[in-house]
N, C-alpha and C positions, 0 to 999 in steps of 0.2 A: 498717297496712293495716286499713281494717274491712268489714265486709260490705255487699257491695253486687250489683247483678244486671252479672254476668261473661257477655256473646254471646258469645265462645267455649266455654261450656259450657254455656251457655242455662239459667240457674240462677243463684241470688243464693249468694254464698259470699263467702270472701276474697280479694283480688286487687286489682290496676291497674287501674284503663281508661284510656281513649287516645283522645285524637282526633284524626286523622291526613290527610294530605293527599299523594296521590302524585303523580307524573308520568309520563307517558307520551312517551317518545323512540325512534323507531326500533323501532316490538315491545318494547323495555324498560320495565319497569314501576319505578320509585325512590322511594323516602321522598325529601320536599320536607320537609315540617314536620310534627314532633308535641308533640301537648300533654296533660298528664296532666289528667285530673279529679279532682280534692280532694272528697269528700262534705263536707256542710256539719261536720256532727259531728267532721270530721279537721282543720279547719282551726287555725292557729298565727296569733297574736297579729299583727295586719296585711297577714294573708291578705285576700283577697278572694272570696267565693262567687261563681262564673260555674259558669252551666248547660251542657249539652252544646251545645247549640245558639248559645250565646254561645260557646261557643270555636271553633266550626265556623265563624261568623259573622267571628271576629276570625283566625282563618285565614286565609279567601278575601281577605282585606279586606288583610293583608299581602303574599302572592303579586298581588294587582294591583297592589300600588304598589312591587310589586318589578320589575312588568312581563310577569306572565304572566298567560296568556289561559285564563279560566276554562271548563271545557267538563265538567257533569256527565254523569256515567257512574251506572251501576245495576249490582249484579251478581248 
């Protein structure tokens, strides 16, 4: 794990981050897809560096060819 800026604590420290994709069924709220972020400095021998926004990017881009219906939300 190396130091990186953690939004749940609104501070750079140690930690995961996550790039995440939910659903909404019926008032339910569900994990669809997550994808961790690797810093470049953490990356292993045939890693690939993708930015937060490329994996947000390659998120949407799977749930539509899986067949669902993109609709952003804000909170």
């Amino acid at each position: 794990m190396s130091r990186q800026y953690l939004g749940s604590i609104g501070k750079i420290d140690r930690g995961i981050v996550s790039v995440n994709a939910y659903g909404l069924y019926q008032g339910m709220i569900f994990p669809l897809i997550v994808k961790v972020f690797k810093p470049r400095g953490t990356l292993k021998a045939g890693d690939s560096y993708q930015t937060k926004i490329e994996l947000a990017t390659e998120i949407a881009t799977e749930l539509v060819n899986f067949g669902f219906e993109i609709e952003i939300g804000y909170s």
